[in-house]
N, C-alpha and C positions, 0 to 999 in steps of 0.2 A: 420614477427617476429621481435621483438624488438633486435637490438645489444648490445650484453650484456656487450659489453664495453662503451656504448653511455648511457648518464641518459634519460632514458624514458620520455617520455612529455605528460602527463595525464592532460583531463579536465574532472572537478569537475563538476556537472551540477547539481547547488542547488542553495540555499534561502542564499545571504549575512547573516552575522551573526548569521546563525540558527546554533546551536547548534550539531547538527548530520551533517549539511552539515562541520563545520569548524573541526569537529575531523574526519573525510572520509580525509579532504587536510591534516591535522595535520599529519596524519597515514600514508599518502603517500611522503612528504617531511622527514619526518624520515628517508623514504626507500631509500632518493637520487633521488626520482622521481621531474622531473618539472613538476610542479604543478600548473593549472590555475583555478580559478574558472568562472566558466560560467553561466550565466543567461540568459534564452533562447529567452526573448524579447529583447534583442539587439544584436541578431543574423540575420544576412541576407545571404541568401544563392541566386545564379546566378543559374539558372538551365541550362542557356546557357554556362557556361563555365563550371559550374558544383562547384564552389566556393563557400565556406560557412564561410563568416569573423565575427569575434568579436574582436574588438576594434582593430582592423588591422591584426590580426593571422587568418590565412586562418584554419580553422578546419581540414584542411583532410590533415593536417601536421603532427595531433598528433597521438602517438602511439595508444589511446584510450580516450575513453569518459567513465564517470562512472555517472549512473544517482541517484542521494539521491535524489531530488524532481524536477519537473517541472512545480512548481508556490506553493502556499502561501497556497490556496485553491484549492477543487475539484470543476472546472470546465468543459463546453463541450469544451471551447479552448485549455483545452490543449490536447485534440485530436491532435490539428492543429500543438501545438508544438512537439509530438509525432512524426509527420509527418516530419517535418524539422528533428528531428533525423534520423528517416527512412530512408532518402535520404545521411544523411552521411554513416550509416551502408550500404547502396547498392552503397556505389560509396568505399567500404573497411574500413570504417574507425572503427573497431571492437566497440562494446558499448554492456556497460554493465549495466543493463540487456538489451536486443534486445526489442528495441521500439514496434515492433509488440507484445512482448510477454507483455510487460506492461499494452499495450490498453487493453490488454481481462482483466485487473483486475480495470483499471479506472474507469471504467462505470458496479454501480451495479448488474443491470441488467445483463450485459452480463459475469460478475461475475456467480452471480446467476447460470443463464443458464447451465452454464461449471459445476459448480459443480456438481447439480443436475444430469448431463447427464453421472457425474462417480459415480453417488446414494451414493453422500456425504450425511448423515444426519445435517438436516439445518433444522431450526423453519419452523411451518406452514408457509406458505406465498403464496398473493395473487397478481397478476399484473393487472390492468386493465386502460382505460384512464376512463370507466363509472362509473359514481356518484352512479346509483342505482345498480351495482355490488360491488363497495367499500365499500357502505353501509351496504349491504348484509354479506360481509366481514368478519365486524367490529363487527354487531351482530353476529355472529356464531362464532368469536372467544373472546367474550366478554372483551377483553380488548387489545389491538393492538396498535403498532408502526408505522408511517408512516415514510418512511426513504426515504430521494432525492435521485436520481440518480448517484449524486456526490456530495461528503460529506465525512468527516473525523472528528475524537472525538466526532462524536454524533451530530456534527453540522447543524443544518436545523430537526432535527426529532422532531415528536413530539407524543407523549404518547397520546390514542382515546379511553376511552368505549362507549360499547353498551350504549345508551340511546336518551333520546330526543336530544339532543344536537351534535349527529352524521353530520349530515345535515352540524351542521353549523360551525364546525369545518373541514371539507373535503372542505366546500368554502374557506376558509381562508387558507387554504393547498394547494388549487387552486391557491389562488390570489398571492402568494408567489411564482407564476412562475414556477410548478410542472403540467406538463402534464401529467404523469403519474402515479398512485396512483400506489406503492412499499407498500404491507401491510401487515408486519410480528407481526403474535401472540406474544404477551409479555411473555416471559415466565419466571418462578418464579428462579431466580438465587441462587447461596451461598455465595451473599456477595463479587464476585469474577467473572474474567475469566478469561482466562488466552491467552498467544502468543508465541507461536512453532517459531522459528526462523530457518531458513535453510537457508544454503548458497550451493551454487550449489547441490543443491537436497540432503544434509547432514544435519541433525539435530545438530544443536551447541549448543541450549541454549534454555530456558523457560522463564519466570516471569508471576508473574501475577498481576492484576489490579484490586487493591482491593477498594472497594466503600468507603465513608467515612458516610454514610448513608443521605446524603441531597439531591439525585437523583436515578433518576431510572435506569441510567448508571452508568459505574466503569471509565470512563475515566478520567485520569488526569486533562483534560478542565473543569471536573464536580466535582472534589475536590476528587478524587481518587489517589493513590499511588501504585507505585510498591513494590513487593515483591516478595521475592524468593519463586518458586516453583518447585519440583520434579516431572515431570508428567510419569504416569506409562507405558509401555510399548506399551497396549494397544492407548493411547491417542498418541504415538508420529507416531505410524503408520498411524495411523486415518490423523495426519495431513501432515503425508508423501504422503498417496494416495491424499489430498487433494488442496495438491503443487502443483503432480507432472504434470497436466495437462496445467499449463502454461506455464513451460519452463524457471522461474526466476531465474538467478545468485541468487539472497537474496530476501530473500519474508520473512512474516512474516504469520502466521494464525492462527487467531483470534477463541478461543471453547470455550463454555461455558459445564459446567459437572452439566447436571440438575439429576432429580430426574427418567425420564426415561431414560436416559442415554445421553453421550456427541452430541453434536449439532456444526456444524461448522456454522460463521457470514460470515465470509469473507475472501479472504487472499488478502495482501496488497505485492503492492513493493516498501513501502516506510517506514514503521514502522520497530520498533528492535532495533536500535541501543543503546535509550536512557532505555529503558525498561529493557535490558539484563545488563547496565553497572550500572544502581542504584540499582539492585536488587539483583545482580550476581559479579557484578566486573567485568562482561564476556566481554573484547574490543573487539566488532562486528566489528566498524572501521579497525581496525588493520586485523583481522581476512577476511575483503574483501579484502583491499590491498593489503595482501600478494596472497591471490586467483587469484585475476585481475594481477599483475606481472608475478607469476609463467606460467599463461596461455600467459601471451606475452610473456616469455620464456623467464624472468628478474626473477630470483628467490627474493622472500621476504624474511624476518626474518624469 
């Protein structure tokens, strides 16, 4: 437990300059907290001494780690960087959220899996690494998304109908370094979807991500904007039971409210912040910060 006469010493474990990582530091140096930001490729860690330096501060100094992102993009390395947290959390060094509990939401897939197995409702969807089951697919669900593994705002997906042209669009999905075909039905939206935010298994905030009509996603990357949304009672449970399996400090999840009823995409441990404060005014930043204190037993605002 942190001395509550001593200023706590928190590292930030985000993207220089990004925007949610510098208001996560902003919100914590308000608190009085010292405050590092950390970037996990020039981190080394000694497994023989048990040492884990950046830029000469041994990691397993500070009161805690707070993770906003671990790299730019979704990739399988930052598995690896996961891992290098993992070994600060099991040698004490508390971190938020628990590296283990992050992995299960990095990787779609395993995404996926989790939800499904607490019969979350999520779009058709199919997994296979075979061409002539992809295929198969894509005809039966007559118009389909291909989505990577690892990917964020929509990035890497790509929009497939049924037709001649199946074939040869699944090659070039291929040759893009996708072994495995991820192949969820497109389903007809409102224009919208929306993102549950929770901080320690508590509903905080909503907004949602409204299309601008020039794509087939609502994401901000795709010329989408935030906006305020009240989601009803029903919807906040839906994505309460759909949190609650991973175990995230702050998660975000991602529903869309079709026409046979609400459908969960995803839930993220790295969305929310920027979504809840254009939309809502709601400071998620602030709102961790004081969470992550209190629980070192340094009370927040």
């Amino acid at each position: 437990m942190v001395n509550r006469n001593k200023m706590p010493r928190i590292g930030v474990v985000g993207i220089p300059k990004a925007w949610s990582t510098d208001r996560l530091i902003d919100a914590f140096r308000h608190r009085d907290a010292d405050t590092t930001l950390l970037t996990l490729d020039q981190i080394a860690i000694d497994l023989k001494s048990g040492d884990a330096l950046f830029q000469g501060t041994n990691l397993r100094t500070m009161d805690a780690l707070v993770v906003k992102k671990v790299g730019r993009t979704y990739r399988p390395e930052l598995l690896d960087r996961l891992a290098m947290l993992r070994f600060l959390s099991e040698t004490g060094v508390p971190v938020f959220s628990d590296p283990a509990c992050i992995k299960g939401v990095l990787d779609r897939l395993s995404c996926t899996v989790t939800l499904r197995a607490a019969n979350i409702p999520m779009p058709p969807t199919v997994i296979t690494e075979s061409d002539e089951l992809a295929a198969e697919a894509i005809e039966r669900f007559g118009k389909a998304v291909l989505k990577p593994l690892y990917s964020t705002k929509a990035r890497g997906m790509t929009v497939v109908e049924a037709g001649n042209g199946t074939r040869d669009e699944l090659a070039r999905y291929r040759e893009q370094g996708n072994a495995i075909y991820y192949i969820q039905q497109l389903l007809e939206l409102p224009g919208h979807d929306l993102g549950l935010v929770f901080l320690g298994g508590e509903f905080i905030g909503c907004y949602a991500r409204v299309a601008d009509g020039s794509s087939w996603n609502t994401t901000i990357h795709s010329g989408g904007r935030y906006a305020r949304y009240e989601p009803d009672d029903a919807l906040i449970a839906l994505a309460h039971r759909a949190q609650a399996p991973f175990g995230l400090d702050f998660t975000c999840v991602d529903i869309a409210e079709c026409k046979d009823g609400p459908v969960v995409f995803e839930v993220s441990a790295f969305g929310g912040f920027r979504g809840l404060w254009e939309s809502a005014r709601v400071d998620a930043a602030a709102m961790f910060a004081d969470y992550v204190l209190a629980r070192l037993g340094h009370g927040g605002e």
